[in-house]
N, C-alpha and C positions, 0 to 999 in steps of 0.2 A: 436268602430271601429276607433274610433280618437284618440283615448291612442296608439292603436295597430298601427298606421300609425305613428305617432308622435319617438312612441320605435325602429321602423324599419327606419325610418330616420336621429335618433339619433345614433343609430349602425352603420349607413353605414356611418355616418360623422367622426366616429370615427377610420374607416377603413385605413389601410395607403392605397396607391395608388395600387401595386402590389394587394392587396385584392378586391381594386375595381374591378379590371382586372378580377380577379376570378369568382366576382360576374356575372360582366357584360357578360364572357364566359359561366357562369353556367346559363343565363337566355335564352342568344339563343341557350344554346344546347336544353333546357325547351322545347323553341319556336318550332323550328327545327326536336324535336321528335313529340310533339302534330300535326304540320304540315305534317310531313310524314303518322302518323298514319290514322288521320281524312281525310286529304286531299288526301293522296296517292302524293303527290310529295315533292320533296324538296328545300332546299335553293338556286339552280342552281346560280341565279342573285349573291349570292354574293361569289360564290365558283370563286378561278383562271382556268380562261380557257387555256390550254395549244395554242390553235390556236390564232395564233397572232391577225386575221380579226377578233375573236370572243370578246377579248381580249381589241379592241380598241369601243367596244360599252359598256363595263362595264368597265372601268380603275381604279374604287374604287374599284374591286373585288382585286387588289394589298395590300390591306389591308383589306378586309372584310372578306379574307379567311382565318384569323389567329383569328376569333372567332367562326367559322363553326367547329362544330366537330358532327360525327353521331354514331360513335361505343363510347360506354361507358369507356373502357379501355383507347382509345386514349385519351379522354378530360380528365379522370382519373387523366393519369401520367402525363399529361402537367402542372396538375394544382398542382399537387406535388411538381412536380419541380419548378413551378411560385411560392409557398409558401416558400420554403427553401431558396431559390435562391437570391427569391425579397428582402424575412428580412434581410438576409447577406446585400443586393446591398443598403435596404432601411438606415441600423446603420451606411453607408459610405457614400453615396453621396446623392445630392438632387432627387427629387422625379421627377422634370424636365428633370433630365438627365438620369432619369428610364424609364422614359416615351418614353425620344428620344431613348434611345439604343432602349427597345423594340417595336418601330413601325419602327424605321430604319430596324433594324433588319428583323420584318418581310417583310418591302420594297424589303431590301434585298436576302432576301431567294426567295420570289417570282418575280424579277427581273432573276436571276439566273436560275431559273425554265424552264421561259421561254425563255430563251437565250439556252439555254442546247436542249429544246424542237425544236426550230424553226433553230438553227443551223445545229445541229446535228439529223435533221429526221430519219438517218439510225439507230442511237443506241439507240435513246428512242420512244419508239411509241406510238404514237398521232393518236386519242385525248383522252385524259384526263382531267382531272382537280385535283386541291392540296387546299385542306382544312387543318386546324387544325393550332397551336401555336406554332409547335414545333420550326419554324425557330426563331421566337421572344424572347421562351424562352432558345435557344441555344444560342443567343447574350448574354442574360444578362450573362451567367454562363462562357462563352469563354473571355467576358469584365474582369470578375474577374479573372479568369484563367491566361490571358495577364498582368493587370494591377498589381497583385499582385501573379506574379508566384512562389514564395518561400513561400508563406502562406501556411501555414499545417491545416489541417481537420482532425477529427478524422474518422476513416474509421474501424469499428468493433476494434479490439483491437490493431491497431496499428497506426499512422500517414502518411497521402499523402500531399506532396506537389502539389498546385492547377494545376500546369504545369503538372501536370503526368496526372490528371482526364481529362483536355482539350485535350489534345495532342491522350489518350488512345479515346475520344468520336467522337474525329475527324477522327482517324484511321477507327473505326467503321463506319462511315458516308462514307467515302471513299468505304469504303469495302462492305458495301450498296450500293453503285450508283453501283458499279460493278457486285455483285450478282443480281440486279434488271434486269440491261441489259441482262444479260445471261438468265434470266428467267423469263420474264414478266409477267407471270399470277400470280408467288405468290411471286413475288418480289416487293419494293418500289423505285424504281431508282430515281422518279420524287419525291417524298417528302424528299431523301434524300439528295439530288443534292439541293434544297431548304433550309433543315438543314445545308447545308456546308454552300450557302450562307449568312446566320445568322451568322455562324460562321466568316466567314470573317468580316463580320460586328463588332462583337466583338471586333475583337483583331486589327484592322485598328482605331477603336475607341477609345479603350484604349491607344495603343500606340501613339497617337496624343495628348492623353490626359498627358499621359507623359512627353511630351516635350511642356505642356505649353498651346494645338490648343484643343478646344471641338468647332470639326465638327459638333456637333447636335445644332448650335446654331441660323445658317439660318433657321433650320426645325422647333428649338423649336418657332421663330416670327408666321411660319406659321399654329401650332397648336395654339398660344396664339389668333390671329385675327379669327380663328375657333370659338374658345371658347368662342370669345367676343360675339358674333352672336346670343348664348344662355342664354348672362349675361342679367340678371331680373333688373339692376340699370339703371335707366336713366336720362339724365341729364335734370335737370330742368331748363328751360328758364329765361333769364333775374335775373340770380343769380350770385351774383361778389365772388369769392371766393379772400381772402388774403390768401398769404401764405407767412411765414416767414424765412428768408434766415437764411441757414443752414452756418454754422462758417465753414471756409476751413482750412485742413490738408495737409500740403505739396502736394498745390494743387488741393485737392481731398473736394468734402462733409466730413460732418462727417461722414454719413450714408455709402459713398464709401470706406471710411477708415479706420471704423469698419468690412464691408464685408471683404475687402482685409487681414486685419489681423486675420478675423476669416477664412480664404480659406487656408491658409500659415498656421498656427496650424494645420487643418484638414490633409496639405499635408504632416505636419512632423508626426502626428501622422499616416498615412497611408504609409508611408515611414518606418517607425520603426518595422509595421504589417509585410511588406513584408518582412524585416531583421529577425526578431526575432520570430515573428507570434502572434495571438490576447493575449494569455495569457499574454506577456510581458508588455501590457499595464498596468497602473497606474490605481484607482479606480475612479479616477478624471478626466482619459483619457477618460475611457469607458464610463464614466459619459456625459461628453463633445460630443465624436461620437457620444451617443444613440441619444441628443439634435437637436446635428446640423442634424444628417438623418430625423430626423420629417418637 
């Protein structure tokens, strides 16, 4: 039983972040199902309440409803797309900035939700609630879309550029909010009204990031001090630590001016993608992106 525990924690260490995600999604659907079953009810506390008053007694459910899924299909294709999506998002950028698109994101989509719900009573009807990843996983895939919209995908025997698939998922999303209102019983207006939000998240994100600003950088301090809360080191008392001063570069540490020249490569080879698209990279490129995404 300690080999088997030991093997499963060596896997999951091995996991990139996007798969943790997966996992950590694929344990509360686990929870989630066994709960309905045995129990007869379900995840309520961490589902989004559309009622604002309901809303302001669980304010983590802004985030806990993008790992709630109950129909097999929906956490299915979320996590399809979480795999494809994330390996693309994981061989380009850090794992920090995966993290913030997809929790921004879901902020995002479930912010929207309920703006859409509490504004507009007349055209969506309440009350409900919005479960599921989809807003989280539509940021990552609209970030690329945005940030690299001339990159080509292969798409069955022919080439898309990533601006046509964003543009064509949004269209759909639109066209969802609007079938939903017209038909509420077999429509989705409030989860897709949510998926748009994501989407704006996306491409608000990317395009900052273009011009130099990563918005997720306030949010990412406030998942790090999160994180810290569950860090196992502790400092040990009356222990003097030395530490030896690092040589300055026009400036900068070493340490800061090895990051900055390795950021500035990153952006020229991520610059070249959207021009030309992946194949045109160098073996030594691809070499280099796999690295730095780890």
């Amino acid at each position: 039983m300690t080999n088997l525990n030991q093997d499963i924690r060596t896997k999951l260490q091995h996991l990139n972040v996007f798969e943790k995600l997966i996992v950590g999604n694929f344990a509360v659907f686990i929870i989630g199902l066994l709960v309905t079953l045995l129990f007869k009810f379900d995840l309520q506390w961490f589902e989004l309440p559309s009622v604002f008053s309901e809303f302001i007694i669980q304010p983590w459910s802004v985030i806990t409803y993008a790992f709630v899924h109950y129909d097999f299909w929906h956490f299915f294709f979320n996590m399809i797309w979480l795999y494809f999506i994330g390996g693309m998002f994981n061989n380009m950028f850090s794992k920090k900035m995966g993290l913030n698109v997809y929790f921004l994101g879901a902020i995002s989509g479930g912010l929207l939700f309920l703006i859409g719900y509490n504004l507009f009573p007349s055209l969506f009807q309440s009350p409900t609630r919005l479960v599921g990843a989809s807003a989280a996983v539509r940021a990552l895939l609209i970030f690329l879309c945005a940030y690299m919209p001339s990159m080509e995908v292969r798409f069955f025997t022919f080439n898309l550029k990533l601006w046509y698939i964003g543009a064509a998922i949004v269209a759909f999303d639109v066209l969802g909010i609007i079938a939903g209102i017209n038909d509420p019983v077999s429509g989705n207006a409030g989860g897709n009204l949510a998926h748009l939000g994501g989407a704006i998240l996306g491409y608000f994100y990317a395009k900052q990031l273009v011009k130099g600003q990563d918005i997720g950088k306030g949010f990412e301090k406030y998942m790090d001090q999160f994180m810290s809360l569950f860090s196992k080191s502790k400092k040990s008392p009356l222990k003097t630590v030395y530490k030896k001063k690092s040589g300055k570069v026009a400036g900068f540490s070493k340490e800061e001016f090895d990051q900055f020249n390795k950021q500035k490569k990153i952006d020229v080879i991520l610059d070249k993608i959207s021009k030309s698209g992946y194949d045109s990279l160098t073996k030594a490129e691809k070499e280099f992106l796999f690295k730095a995404g780890k």
